[in-house]
Each structure stands twice: as C-alpha cells, then as structure tokens.
C-alpha positions as CSV (number, residue, x, y, z in Angstrom):
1,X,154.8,99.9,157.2
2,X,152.4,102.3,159.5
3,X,151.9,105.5,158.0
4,X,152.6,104.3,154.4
5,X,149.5,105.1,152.2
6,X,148.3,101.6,150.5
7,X,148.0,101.3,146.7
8,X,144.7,102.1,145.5
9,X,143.0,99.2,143.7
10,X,142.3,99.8,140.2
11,X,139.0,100.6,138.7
12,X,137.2,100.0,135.8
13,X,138.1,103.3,134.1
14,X,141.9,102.3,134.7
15,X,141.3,99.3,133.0
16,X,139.5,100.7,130.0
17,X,141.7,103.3,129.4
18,X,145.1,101.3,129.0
19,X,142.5,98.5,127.0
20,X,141.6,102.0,124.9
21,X,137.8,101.4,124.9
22,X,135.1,102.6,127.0
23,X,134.4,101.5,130.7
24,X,131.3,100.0,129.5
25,X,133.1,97.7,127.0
26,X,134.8,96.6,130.0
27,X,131.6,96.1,131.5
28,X,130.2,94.1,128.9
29,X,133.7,91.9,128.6
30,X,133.4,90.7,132.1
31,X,129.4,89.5,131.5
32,X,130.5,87.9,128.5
33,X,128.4,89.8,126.3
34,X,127.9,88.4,122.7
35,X,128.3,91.3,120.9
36,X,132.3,92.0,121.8
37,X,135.0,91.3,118.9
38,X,137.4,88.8,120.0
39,X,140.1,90.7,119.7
40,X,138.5,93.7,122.2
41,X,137.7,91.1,124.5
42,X,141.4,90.1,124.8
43,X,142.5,93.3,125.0
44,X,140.7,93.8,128.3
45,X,141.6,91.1,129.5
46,X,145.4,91.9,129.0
47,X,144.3,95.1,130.8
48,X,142.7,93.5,133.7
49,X,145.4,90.8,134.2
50,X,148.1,93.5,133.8
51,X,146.7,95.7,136.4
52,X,145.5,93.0,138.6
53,X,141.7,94.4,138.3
54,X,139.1,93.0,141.0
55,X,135.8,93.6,140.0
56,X,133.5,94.0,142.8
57,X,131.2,91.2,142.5
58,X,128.0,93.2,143.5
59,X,128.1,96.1,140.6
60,X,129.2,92.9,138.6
61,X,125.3,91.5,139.2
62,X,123.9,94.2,138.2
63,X,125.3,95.5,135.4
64,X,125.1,91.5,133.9
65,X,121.2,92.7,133.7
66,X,121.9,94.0,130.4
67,X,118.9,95.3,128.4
68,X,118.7,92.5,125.7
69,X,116.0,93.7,123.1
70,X,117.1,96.2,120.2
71,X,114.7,98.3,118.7
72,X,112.8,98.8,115.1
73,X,111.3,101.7,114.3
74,X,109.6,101.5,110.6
75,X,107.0,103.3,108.7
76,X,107.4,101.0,105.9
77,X,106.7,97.6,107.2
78,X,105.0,95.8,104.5
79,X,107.2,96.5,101.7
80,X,109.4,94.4,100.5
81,X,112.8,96.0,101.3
82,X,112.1,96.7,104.5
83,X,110.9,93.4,105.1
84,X,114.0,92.0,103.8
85,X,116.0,94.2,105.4
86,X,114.1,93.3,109.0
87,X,114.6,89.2,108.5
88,X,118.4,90.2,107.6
89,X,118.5,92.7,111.4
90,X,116.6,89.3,113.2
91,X,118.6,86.9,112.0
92,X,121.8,88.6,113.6
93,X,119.8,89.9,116.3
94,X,119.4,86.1,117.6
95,X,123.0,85.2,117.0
96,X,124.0,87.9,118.9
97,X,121.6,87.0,121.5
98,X,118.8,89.9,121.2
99,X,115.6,90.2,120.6
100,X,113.6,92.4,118.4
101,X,111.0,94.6,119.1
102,X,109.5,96.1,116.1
103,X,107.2,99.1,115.8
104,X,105.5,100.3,112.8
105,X,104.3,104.1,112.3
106,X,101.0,104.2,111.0
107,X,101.7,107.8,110.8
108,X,105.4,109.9,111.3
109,X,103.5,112.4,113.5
110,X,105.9,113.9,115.9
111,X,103.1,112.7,118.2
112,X,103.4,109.1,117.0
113,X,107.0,109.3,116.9
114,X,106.9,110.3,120.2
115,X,105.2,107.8,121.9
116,X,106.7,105.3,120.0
117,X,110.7,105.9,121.4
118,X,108.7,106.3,124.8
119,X,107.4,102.7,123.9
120,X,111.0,101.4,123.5
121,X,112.4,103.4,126.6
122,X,109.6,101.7,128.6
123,X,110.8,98.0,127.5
124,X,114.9,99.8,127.5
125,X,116.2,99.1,124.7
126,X,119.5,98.6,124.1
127,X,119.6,100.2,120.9
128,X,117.2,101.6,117.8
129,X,116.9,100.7,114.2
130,X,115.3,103.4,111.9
131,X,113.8,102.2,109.0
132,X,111.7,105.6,108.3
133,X,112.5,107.0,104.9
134,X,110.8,110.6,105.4
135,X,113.0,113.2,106.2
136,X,110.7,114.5,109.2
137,X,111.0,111.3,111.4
138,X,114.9,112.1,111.4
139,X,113.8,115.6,112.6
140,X,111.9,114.8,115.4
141,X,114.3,112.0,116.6
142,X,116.8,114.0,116.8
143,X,115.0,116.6,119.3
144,X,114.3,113.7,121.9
145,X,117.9,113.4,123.3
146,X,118.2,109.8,123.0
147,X,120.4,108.2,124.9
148,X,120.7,104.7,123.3
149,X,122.9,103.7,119.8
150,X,120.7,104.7,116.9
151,X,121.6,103.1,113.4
152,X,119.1,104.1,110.4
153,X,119.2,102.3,106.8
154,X,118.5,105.9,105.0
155,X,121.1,107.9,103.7
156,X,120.7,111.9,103.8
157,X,119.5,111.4,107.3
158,X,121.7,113.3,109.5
159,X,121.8,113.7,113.0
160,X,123.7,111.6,115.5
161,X,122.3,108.5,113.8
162,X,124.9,105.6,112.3
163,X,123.7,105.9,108.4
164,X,124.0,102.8,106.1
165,X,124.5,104.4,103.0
166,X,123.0,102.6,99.6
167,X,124.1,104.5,96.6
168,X,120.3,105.0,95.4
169,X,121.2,108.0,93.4
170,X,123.9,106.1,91.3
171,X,121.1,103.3,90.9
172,X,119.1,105.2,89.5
173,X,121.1,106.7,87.0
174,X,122.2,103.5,85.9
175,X,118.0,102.9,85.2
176,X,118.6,106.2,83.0
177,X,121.8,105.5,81.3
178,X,120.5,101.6,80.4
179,X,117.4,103.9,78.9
180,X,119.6,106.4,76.8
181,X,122.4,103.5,75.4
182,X,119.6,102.5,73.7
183,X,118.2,105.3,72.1
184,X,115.7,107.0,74.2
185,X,115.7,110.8,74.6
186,X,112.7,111.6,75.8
187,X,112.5,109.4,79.1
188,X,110.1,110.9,81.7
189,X,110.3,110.1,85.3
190,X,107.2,108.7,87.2
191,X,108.5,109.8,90.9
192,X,108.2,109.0,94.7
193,X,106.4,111.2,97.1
194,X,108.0,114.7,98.0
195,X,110.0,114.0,102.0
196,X,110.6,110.8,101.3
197,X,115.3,110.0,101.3
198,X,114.9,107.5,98.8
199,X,112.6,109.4,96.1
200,X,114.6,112.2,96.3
201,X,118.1,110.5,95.5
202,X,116.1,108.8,92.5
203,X,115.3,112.0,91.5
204,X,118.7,113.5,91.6
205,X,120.0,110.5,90.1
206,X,117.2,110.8,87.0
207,X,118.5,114.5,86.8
208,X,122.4,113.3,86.6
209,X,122.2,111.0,83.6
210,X,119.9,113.0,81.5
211,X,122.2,116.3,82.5
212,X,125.3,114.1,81.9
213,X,123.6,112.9,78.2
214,X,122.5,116.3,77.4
215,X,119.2,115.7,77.1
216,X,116.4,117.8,78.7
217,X,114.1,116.8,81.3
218,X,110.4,116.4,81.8
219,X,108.2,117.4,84.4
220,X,108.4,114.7,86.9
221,X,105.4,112.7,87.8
222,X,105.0,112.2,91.7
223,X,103.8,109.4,92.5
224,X,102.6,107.4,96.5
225,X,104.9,104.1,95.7
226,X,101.4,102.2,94.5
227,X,100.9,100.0,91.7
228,X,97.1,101.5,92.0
229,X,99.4,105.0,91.5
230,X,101.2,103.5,88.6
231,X,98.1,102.1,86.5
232,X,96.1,105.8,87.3
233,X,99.5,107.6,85.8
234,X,99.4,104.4,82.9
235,X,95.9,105.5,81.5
236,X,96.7,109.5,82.2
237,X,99.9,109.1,80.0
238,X,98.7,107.0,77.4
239,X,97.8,110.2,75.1
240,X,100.9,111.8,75.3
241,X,103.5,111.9,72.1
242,X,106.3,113.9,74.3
243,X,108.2,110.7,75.9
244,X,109.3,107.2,74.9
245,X,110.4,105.8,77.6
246,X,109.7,106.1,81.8
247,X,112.0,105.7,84.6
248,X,109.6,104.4,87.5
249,X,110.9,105.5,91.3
250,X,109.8,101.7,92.3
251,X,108.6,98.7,91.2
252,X,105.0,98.4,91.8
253,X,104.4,101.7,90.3
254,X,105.9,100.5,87.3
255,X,104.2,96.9,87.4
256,X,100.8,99.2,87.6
257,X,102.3,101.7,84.9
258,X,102.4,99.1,82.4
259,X,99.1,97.5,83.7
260,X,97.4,101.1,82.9
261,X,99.4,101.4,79.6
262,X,97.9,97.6,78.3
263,X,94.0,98.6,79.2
264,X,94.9,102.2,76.9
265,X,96.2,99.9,74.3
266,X,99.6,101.3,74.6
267,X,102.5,98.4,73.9
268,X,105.8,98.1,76.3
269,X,108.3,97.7,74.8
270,X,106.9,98.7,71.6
271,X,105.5,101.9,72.0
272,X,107.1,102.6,75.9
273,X,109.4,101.5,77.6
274,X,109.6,101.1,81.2
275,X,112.5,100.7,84.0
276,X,111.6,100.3,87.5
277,X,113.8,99.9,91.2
278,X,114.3,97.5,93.7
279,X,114.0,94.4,91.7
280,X,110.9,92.5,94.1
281,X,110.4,89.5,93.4
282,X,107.0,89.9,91.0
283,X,109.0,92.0,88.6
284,X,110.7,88.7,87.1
285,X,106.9,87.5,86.5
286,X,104.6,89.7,85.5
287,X,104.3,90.5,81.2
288,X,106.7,91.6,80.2
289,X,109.3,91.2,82.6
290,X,110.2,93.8,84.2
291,X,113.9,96.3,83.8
292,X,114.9,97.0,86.8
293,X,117.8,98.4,89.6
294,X,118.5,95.9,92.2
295,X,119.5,96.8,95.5
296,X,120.3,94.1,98.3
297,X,118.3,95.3,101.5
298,X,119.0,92.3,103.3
299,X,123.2,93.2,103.0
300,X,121.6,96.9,104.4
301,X,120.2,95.2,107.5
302,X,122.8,92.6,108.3
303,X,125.0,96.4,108.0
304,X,122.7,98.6,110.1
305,X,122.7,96.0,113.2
306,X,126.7,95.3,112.9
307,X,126.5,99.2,113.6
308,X,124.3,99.0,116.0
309,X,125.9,96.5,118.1
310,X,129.1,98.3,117.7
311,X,127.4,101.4,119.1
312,X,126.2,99.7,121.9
313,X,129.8,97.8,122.7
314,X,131.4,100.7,122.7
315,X,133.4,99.5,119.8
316,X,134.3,101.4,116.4
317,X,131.7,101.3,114.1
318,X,132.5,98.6,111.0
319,X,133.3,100.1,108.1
320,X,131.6,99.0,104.4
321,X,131.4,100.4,101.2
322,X,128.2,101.7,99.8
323,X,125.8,98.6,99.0
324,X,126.6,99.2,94.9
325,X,123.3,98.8,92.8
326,X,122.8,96.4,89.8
327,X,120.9,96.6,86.8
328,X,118.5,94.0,85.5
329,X,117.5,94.3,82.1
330,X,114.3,92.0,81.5
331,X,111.8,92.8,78.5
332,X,110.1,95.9,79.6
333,X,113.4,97.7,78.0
334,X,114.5,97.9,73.7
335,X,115.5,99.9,71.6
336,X,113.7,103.7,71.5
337,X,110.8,103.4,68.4
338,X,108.9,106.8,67.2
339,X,105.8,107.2,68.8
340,X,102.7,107.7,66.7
C-alpha cells in the first residue's frame, strides 16, 4: 500500500549473526572458499535461505579476490624441524588452495623484522606463520599492529599470536629422568643459546627432573645449537671428573659432543653418557647411536596452519593437545660407571 514503509533487505551482518560467525565467514561461504568447515558452510547457508539473503553481485566480485598466499616468517630455515615443520604447513597450504611465501631472517633485528612483515603486506597476505624461536621477534611483532591471523609454532610466545604448544619442557625431563633410572647423578647440561623459547623450556625441564630426583645441578653449558659448538665443549670437558653423564639441548651439539669426546679419548657410553633432542635423522647413524627426545614437527605445522586457516575463516580455532614427546633410547645411554 502507499505510505507503507517496505522491508529492508537483509545484509550480510544479518546473515552472519543468526549463522553465529563473522560477516566475513559469510563472505568467504558465498566465494566458496576452501578453507570453510562443512558444517559452517551449511550453517550459512541455512541463514541465507532463511532470510532470503541477496548478495549484491558487485561487492560479491570483489571480495572473491581473496588474498591467496599465507605467510612464513623463520629464522631457522635450514634446520631440520623447521624444515619439517614447513613441508608439513605446504602440503596443507596447497590442499587448501594457498600458496606459501617463505621468508627467512638472517637476523631478528627489529629492522629486519620490520621490513620483512612490510614484505608480506606488500604481496597481502592472508595470514603469518612464525617460526622464530627468540623471544625478541615476538616483541617486535607484537608492536606492528598486524592486522592479518598470526599462528607461531613456539610456546611462551605471547601476544595475540595462535601458539602451538609442544611440551619441550616435559621432553626434556624425560632426557633427564631416562639419565637418572639408570644411575647417573651427576648429569650436566650442555644448553641452547640465552632468548631462544625452546632452550629455555629445556632448561627448565633439566632443572625439574634433577629437583624432582634430588640431585644437584651443574653449571649449565650454553651452547649456539652447532655440532662445531658441541665437539669445542667435547674436548673442553674431557678433563673434568665432576659429571657422568650430559643432557645435550639438541642433537647436533650432541653428535659433535661425542665427536670432541672420541679425539680426547673419552668413551660414550663407557666413560659418558650422552642424550640429545629432536631425534634428526643422523642421530640413528652416527657411532654410537644416538639417545634421544623425539618431537614430531611435521604434526606442529600441519597444527599451526589448521589455526591459521581458522583465523583467517573466521572460525574457532581447532583445538589439540600438546604434541607429547618420546624418548629414544639408542647406545649413547647405560648404566652410570665411575669416572677415573
């Protein structure tokens, strides 16, 4: 009739809100975008039907030109978890139908870490992947005001940042109790570089067991991750008396440990034994095998983009369990002998 006022049409926000997710989940629903749940998408599309939404075609175009790239940003490229972590985020990445873009910090200046997020707003990103371990790169990111998803492998990270957590402190006190069931009581811990998540949980998780044993602790040794670290420490160590056994931070510091230990003429098992972390795949090869704490860093990146493409969806975040470390005993491990 004249006069009456005509129903408004509804909008995207009416939709989302009875669907219960955000207006750009709604967004993405009606471009078909890969990364929606199945159940989400239906949802919507209840909503839409039941309010007899009409998306105007126009803002429909343009928001299908969806950024289609995610983001890594890594300091640690190289080594072996992070690589297997990365091969896990790609993998997913393509099923999803992204791409990667991965950069790699030669150093975590502010100034580097700067230019780098200004590198991935340039090619806009739909989202960013953290695989720093130092503390201060968490600092910094946090004081740009990103306004993309950020999901980060590290735990003790902070910030606004979805954290995957691995349970590196428990791992490494399993590395310590697997030393002390077998009779050691003087273990000394060859350690990661100060700043760094991951050598500090070690470290805390060295501390536990031996507090939880009632044994006293060592001076730590801090090592740069190296196996060249690890043979310099091997040869420096060989004269002392005061330890008979070392929990190594990683692997190729304790690969070169025992390398520096053979060229002093000091015997592992025999005289020292040695435990290392993150099980790579040389530790099952070199003499004597190598004990060890495995953790599965591909399960941590297949993790950190399921968050990540949650984040971006607009979705709840998936929820997982800890990734739970497992010990390896190999022949770098036996049962604690006096030293002489």
């Amino acid at each position: 009739m004249p006069g009456e006022a005509r129903a408004k049409p509804a909008s995207i926000r009416d939709v989302a809100r009875l669907a219960s997710v955000s207006y750009q989940t709604v967004s993405r629903v009606l471009n078909d975008h890969p990364s929606i749940r199945e159940d989400t998408r239906q949802r919507v599309l209840d909503a839409i039907r039941a309010l007899d939404y009409r998306p105007n075609q126009a803002a429909r175009a343009l928001a299908s030109a969806r950024p289609s790239v995610l983001g890594i940003l890594s300091t640690t490229v190289g080594e072996y978890g992070t690589t297997s972590a990365i091969v896990a985020i790609e993998q997913v990445a393509r099923e999803r139908g992204f791409s990667i873009s991965t950069l790699n910090l030669a150093a975590a200046s502010p100034e580097a870490i700067g230019e780098a997020v200004r590198q991935f707003e340039h090619e806009q990103v739909a989202g960013i992947i953290v695989l720093a371990p130092q503390v201060r790169v968490f600092n910094v990111i946090g004081g740009l005001g990103l306004r993309v998803p950020i999901a980060t492998l590290h735990t003790g990270a902070g910030g606004a940042a979805e954290t995957i957590a691995s349970d590196q402190r428990a791992g490494a006190r399993i590395a310590v109790e697997h030393l002390v069931s077998l009779g050691h009581r003087d273990i000394l811990h060859l350690a990661g570089p100060q700043d760094w998540i991951e050598a500090e949980s070690r470290m805390h998780g060295y501390l536990d067991a031996m507090f939880e044993a009632d044994l006293s602790t060592l001076p730590p040794i801090r090592g740069d991750w190296t196996a060249d670290f690890g043979h310099f420490a091997g040869r420096e160590l060989a004269g002392r008396r005061d330890f008979t056994a070392i929990f190594a931070a990683n692997d190729l510091m304790a690969i070169g440990l025992m390398h520096g230990f053979r060229d002093a003429g000091v015997r592992v098992p025999d005289d020292v034994c040695v435990i290392g972390f993150d099980d790579i795949p040389v530790a099952a090869h070199v003499w004597p095998t190598l004990s060890t704490v495995r953790m599965d860093f591909a399960e941590l990146g297949t993790r950190a983009i399921m968050h990540l493409l949650a984040a971006i969806a607009g979705e709840p975040a998936p929820q997982f369990a800890p990734v739970s470390p497992q010990l390896i005993v190999r022949q770098s491990t036996n049962a604690a002998a006096t030293r002489r």
